[in-house]
N, C-alpha and C positions, 0 to 999 in steps of 0.2 A: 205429653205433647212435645214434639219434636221440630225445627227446622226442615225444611224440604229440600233445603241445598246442600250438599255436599260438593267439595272443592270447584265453589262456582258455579256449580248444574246443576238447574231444579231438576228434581225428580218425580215421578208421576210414581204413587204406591195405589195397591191391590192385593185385597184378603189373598191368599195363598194355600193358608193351612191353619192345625191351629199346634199347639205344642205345647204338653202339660194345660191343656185349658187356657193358654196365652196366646194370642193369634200371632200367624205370624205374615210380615207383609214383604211382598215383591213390587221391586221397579220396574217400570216399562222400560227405561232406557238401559236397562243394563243388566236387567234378570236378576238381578243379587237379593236374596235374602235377607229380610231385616227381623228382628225379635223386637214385638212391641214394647217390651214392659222394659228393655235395659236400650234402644234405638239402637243397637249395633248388629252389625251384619255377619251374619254366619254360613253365606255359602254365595259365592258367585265373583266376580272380578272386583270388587270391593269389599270381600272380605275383610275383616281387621277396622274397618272404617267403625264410629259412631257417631251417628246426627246428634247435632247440637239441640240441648232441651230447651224449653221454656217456658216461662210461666205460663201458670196456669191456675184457676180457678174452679171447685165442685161447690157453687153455693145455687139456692133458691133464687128462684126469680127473681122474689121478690128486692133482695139483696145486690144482684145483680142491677135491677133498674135503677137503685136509690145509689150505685156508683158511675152510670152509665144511661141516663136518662135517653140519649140518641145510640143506642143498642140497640144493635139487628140480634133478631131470632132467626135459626137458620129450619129454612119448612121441613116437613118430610117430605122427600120423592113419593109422589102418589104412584108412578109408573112400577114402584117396586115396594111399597107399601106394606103390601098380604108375606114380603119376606121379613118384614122385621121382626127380633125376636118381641115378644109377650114380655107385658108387666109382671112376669111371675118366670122369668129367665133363672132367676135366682134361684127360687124352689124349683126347678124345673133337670138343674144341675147339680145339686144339691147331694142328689146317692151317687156320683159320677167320681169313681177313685180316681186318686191322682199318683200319681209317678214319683214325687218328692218322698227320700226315706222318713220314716218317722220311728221312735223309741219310746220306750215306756217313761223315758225322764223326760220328754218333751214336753214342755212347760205349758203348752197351748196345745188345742186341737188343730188337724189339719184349715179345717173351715171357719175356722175365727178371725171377726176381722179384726184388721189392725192399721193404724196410718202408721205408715212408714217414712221414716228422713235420713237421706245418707248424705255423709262429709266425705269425700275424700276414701279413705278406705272404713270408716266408721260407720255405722246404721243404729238405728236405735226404732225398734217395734213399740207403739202402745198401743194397749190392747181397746177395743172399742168401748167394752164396759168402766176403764176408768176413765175416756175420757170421758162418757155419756155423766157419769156421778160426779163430773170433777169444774169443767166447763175453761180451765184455763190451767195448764201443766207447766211448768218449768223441769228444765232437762239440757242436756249437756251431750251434743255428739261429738266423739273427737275433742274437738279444741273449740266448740260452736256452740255458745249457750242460746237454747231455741226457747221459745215459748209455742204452746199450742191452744189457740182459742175455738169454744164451739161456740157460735153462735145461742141465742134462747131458741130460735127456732128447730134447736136441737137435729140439723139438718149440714148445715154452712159450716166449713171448717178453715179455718188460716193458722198459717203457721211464720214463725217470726224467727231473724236473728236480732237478740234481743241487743247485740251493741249499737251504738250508739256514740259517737263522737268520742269511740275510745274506754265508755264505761260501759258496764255492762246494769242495763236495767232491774231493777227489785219489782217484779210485776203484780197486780193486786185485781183483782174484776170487782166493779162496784157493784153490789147486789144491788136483784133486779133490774138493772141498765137494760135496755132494749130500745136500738138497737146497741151493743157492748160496748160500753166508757170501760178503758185501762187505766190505773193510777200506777205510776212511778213511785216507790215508794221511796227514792233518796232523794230527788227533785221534787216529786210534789203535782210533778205533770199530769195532764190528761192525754193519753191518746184510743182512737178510736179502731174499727174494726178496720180500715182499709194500712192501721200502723201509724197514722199520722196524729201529729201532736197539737189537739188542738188548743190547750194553755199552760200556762207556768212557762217557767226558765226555758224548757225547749219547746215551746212553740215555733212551729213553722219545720222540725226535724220530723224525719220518717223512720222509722222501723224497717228494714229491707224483710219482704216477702222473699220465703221461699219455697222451693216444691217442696209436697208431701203427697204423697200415695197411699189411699184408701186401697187394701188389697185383702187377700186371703195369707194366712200365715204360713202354706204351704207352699206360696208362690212366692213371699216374700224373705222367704228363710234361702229358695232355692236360689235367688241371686246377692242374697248379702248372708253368708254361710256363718260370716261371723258376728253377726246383727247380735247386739244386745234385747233385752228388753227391759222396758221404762218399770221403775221401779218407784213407787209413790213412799217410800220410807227415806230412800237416800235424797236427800232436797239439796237444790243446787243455789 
């Protein structure tokens, strides 16, 4: 999810094309080119530009309402309705080769998902299967110790920098919490899924959310070339 302003002018986007299975969007005021997945523009009088990210959220509903009780749902356009793609987009794309080189040492298939989190020039891929058996991962981008929490809903994902007034967090998920209590394990705190600390010494401190990107690893390898990938033996 992107800002719409660029140097002071909102900008009006529009599908375009798509590129490697990544769409890509056009401005009304200025014809430029944008690639969704990195917001930077690739063909027109703002080439070279990148819109500013910002958070963002892929959780349930249900999750959503119990942070945002006066939360608009946005409807669907009925006038355009019969184009939307099908609950089965996925399978539907699924034998669609993709463009991304791939090797026999590639460590992942092309179609595997992965959330993805980049620092700065650093990325770090995990794989879907360990977060789905893991439910709370500690890891290390760059210089940026993250935590990544699934929800029980096995749906809802957040992802954390785990500093904190300078220390960095010992993170622990209390089994069965629902919805996820975190314990601090040098402090002793609680904090919950939105980050925030609801007891012990930092009560009243937050956890800073940051982006993560639920993607294909074929798509996420082509813009972070030199992505790692999370490894559950090296613990941070």
């Amino acid at each position: 999810m992107w800002k719409s302003t660029v140097d002071g002018k909102r900008l009006t986007f529009r599908l375009a094309g798509i590129n490697n299975q990544n769409f890509i969007m056009r401005d009304d005021e200025t014809g430029t080119w944008w690639q969704q997945v990195s917001g930077c523009a690739l063909h027109g009088p703002l080439a070279g530009h990148c819109l500013t990210p910002i958070l963002w959220d892929e959780v349930a509903f249900a999750v959503f309402r119990a942070d945002h009780p006066g939360g608009e749902v946005l409807r669907p356009d009925e006038a355009t309705r019969a184009e939307y793609d099908t609950a089965r987009w996925e399978e539907e794309i699924a034998d669609l080769s993709t463009v991304t080189p791939a090797s026999d040492t590639d460590p992942l298939e092309a179609r595997d998902l992965i959330v993805g989190i980049a620092e700065g020039d650093a990325a770090l891929a995990f794989p879907a299967d360990e977060i789905g058996g893991r439910t709370l991962l500690l890891a290390r981008v760059g210089g940026m110790p993250v935590a990544v929490v699934l929800h029980p809903d096995g749906r809802s994902l957040r992802c954390f920098d785990r500093r904190v007034g300078g220390e960095t967090l010992d993170l622990y998920l209390a089994a069965g919490s629902d919805p996820p209590i975190i314990l601090d394990a040098k402090s002793g705190s609680l904090w919950d899924f939105s980050g925030a600390a609801l007891s012990g010494p930092l009560e009243g401190e937050r956890m800073r959310r940051i982006n993560c990107l639920k993607d294909y690893w074929f798509d996420w390898k082509n813009y972070h070339p030199k992505t790692e990938i999370y490894d559950p033996e090296q613990l941070d």
